[in-house]
N, C-alpha and C positions, 0 to 999 in steps of 0.2 A: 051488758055494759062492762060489768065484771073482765069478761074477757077480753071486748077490745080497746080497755084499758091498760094489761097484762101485755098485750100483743106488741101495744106500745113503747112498753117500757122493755122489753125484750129488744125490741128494734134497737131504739135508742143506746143500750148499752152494748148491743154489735156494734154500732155505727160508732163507739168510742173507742171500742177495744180495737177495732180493727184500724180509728186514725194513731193509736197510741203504737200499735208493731209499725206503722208508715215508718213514722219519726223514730223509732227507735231504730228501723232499719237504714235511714237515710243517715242516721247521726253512726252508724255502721258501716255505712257503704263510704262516708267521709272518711272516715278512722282507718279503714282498709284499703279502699280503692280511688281516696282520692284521688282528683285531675288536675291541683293545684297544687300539691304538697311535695311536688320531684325537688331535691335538693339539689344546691350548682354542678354545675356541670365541670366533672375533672378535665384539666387542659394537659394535656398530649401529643408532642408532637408525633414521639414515635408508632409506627401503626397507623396511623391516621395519615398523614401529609403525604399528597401522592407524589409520584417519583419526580414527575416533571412537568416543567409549563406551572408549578403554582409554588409561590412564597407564601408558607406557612407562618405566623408571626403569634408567638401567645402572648403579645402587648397588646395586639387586636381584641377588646371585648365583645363581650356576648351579653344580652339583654333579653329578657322574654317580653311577652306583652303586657297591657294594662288591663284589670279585671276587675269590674263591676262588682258590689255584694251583690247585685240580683243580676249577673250574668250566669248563663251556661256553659260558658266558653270555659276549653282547659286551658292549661298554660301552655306556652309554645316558648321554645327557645332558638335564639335565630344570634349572628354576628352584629355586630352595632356596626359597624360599616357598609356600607350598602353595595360596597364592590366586593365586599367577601363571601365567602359559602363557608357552611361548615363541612369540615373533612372528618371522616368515619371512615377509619378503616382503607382508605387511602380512595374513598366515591366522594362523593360531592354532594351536600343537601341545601335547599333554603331554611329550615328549619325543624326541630325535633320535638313533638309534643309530650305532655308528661301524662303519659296514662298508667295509672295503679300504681301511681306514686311511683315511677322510671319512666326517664327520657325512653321515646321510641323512636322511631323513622316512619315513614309512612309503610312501610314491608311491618310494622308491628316487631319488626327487633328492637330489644333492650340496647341503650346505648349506654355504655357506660365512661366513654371520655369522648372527646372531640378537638378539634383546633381549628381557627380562621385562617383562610387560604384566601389570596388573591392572585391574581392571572401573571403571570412574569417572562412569558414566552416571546418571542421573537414581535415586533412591531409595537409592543407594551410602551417600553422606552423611549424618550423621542431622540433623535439626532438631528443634527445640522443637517438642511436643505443643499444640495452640492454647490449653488450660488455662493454661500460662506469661504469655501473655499478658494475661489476667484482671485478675493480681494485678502485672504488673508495666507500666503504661500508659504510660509512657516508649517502650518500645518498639513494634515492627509486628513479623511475620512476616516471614522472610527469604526470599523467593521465590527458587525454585530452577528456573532454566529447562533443558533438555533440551540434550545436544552439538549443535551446529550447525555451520557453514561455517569461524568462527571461532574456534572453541572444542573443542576433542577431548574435553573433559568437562563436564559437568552445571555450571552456572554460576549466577550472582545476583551483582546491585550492591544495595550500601546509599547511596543516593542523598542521604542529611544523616548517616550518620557510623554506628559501628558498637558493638558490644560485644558480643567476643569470648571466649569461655571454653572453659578445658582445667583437665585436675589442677592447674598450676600456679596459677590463679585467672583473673581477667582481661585481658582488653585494650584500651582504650578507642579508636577511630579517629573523629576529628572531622570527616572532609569524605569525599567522595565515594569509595567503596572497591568494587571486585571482588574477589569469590572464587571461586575452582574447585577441584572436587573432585578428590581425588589419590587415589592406588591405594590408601595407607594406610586412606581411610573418613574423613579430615579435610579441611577445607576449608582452602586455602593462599589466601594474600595476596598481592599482585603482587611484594612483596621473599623468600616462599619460606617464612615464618612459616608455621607449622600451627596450628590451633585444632579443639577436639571440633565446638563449636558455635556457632551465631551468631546474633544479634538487631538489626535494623538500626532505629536510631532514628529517632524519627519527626520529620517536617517542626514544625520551630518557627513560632509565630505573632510575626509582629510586634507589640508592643503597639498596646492599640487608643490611637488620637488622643486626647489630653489637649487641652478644650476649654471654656475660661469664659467664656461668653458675656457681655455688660454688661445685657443684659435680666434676667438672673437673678444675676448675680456681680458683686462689688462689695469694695473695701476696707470703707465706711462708707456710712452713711444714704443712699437707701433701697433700697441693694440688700436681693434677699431672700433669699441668700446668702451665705456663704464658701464659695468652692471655691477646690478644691487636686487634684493631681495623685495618681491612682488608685497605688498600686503594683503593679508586674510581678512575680509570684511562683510559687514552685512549691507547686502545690497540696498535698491530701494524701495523694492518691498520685503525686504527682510530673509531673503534668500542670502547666502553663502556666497562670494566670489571673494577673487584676487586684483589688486589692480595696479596702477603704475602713477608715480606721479603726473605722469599725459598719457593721454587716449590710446596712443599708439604705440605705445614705450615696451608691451609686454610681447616677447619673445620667446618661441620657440628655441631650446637650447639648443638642439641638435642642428637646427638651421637656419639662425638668424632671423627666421619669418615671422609677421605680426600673428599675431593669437586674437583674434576675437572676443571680446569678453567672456570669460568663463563663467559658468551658471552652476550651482549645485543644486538640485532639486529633487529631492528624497534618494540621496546617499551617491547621486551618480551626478560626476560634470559632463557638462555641455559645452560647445563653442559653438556660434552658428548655428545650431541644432544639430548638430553634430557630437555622440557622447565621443568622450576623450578617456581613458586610462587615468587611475588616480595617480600612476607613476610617472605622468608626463614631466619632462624636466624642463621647465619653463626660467624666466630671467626678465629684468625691465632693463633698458638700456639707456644714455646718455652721451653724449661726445666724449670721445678719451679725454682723460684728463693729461692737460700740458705742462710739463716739468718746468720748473723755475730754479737756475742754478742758487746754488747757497748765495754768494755775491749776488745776486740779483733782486729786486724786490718781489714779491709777486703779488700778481692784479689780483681783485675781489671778485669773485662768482656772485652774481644772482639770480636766486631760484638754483636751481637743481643744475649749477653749472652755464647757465641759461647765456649771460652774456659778462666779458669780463671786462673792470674797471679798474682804472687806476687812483690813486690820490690827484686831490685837485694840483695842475700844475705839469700831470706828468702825463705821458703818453703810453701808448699798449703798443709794444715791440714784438714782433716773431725771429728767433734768431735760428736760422737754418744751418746746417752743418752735413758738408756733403762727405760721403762715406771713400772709404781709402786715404784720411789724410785730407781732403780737398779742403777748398777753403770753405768760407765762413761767412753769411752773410745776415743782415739785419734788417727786417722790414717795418715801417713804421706804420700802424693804421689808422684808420679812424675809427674803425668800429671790431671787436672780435664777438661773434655770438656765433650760440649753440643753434640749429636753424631746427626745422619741425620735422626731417628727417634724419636729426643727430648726428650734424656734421657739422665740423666747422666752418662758418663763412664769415668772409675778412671783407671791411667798405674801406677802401681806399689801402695804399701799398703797392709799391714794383716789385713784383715778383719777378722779374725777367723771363727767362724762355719759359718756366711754369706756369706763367701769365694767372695762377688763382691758388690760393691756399688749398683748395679742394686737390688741385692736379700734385701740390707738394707733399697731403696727404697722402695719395694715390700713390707717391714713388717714395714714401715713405714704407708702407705696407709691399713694395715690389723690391725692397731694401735697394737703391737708388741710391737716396738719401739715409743718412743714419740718424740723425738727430732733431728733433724738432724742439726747443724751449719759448718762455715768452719770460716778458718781463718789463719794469715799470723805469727804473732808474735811466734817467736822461743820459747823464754820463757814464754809464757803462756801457748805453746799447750804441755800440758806433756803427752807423751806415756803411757797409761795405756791401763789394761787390762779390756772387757768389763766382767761384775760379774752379 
């Protein structure tokens, strides 16, 4: 009994001694090789963030996991964003675990800094559907070129100025702008500005040359002409053109002929569909304008020359005057107006052998006739006959 009492207590004092090196060895292996005790994680861009296709951002945090007192699990260290990876060295990981107290990689390399990367390549960013453009002609397409040498993300210039939109509403950028795509899925501006999306405006047209020639334009007698200077406007959908106070008023200089409404549409005009030279020298036109001697009164225009009136009372006189001395004659009307081909036409008057203001015009510009005036005053305009 003696001794399998002894045997006993032998036991029992192994079976202590041996849980006492456990614990001293675990409270050892803790102190040493902990799996929970890696400190933060230094944030780096450089070394780390690879060259292209990914925005690096050290605003993006990083987070490890949650850990049990009676778990086994070590720490793990991962991005708080769910569309980032951690960049190491310029590779990509979802997470770095801490063994022997140092982040590692699953290769069992030490890591000693890291950054969050997000995707920033080509398609990342959204743009306008080409339907946008349709209905909004002001702008082009915001072409979006692929990362390059220069560029670690997906890029585009708006080369004549920009407009930019987010929830907040827009942005307007007047001259020459870049953007490149960020991790967030916006396109950033060279000062860090984010926006959802972008439209870059298109190349403006100089207006075309304003141009009266003296073959066709003229103050008085015998041009066959009034011109005046076209206006520069925005269309109505907000494209670029020029126009005339009537439809058909706009003139080719060089030959009197109607011009088709001109169209600017990203830097080039059109007529017709037809591009045209930004140098074209164009002109709007109207009936000459008819001299009114100083002694004379002279009638009111309305509208753009349109048709002329006198004071109540008096009448609208044409007083013709045939060249070499000849005589002098005085036509009384009913009516003097600018007509929709910008000539003069007269209701009511004897014109005798010319038989129409039109044909007096006509031997006006054939110098026939020398003089053409009008005028209001009763008693000065005396009917005679032309001789």
């Amino acid at each position: 009994r003696i001794l399998l009492a002894l045997s006993v207590f032998v036991s029992l004092a192994s079976s202590h001694c041996n849980e006492c090196v456990l614990e001293r060895e675990r409270a050892e292996d803790w102190k040493i090789h902990g799996c929970r005790s890696c400190k933060s994680m230094q944030v780096e861009f450089e070394g780390n963030c690879p060259q292209r296709g990914y925005d690096c951002d050290e605003a993006v945090e990083m987070r490890t996991n949650v850990l049990g007192t009676d778990s086994c699990e070590c720490s793990q260290l991962r991005c708080k964003d769910g569309n980032s990876s951690l960049a190491i060295g310029g590779e990509l990981f979802t997470r770095v675990t801490c063994v022997d107290k140092e982040w590692s990689t699953l290769t069992k390399s030490v890591v000693e800094s890291s950054i969050c990367a997000r995707k920033c390549g080509k398609g990342i960013c959204r743009t306008h559907p080409d339907d946008y453009f349709n209905s909004n002609l002001l702008y082009v397409p915001f072409v979006v070129n692929p990362p390059d040498s220069e560029h670690s993300c997906a890029w585009g210039t708006c080369s004549y100025g920009a407009i930019a939109s987010d929830s907040t509403g827009g942005h307007s950028y007047n001259s020459a702008v870049e953007f490149s795509c960020a991790g967030d899925r916006r396109w950033q501006d060279p000062n860090g500005n984010r926006h959802d999306l972008i439209a870059c405006m298109q190349k403006e047209c100089e207006p075309l040359v304003f141009d009266e020639p003296a073959i066709f334009c003229g103050e008085f007698n015998p041009a066959k002409h009034t011109c005046y200077e076209p206006k520069y406007v925005d269309g109505v959908s907000g494209e670029k053109t020029m126009t005339c106070d009537y439809s058909n008023a706009l003139r080719y200089s060089s030959s009197d002929t109607i011009m088709a409404l001109p169209i600017c549409s990203n830097g080039q005009w059109t007529s017709n569909g037809d591009e045209i030279d930004d140098q074209t020298k164009v002109m709007c036109v109207t009936c000459p304008r008819l001299k009114t001697d100083d002694e004379y009164t002279e009638p009111t225009y309305q509208g753009k020359d349109k048709e002329a009136t006198c004071p109540e009372g008096e009448d609208v006189f044409i007083e013709i005057i045939k060249n070499l001395g000849g005589g002098t004659k005085f036509v009384k009307l009913n009516t003097l107006r600018c007509n929709d081909q910008f000539v003069w036409e007269a209701i009511g008057g004897d014109f005798g052998d010319y038989k129409s203001l039109e044909n007096v015009m006509k031997k006006m510009m054939e110098k026939e006739l020398n003089v053409l005036t009008i005028c209001c005053t009763i008693e000065k305009c005396i009917d005679s006959e032309l001789r």
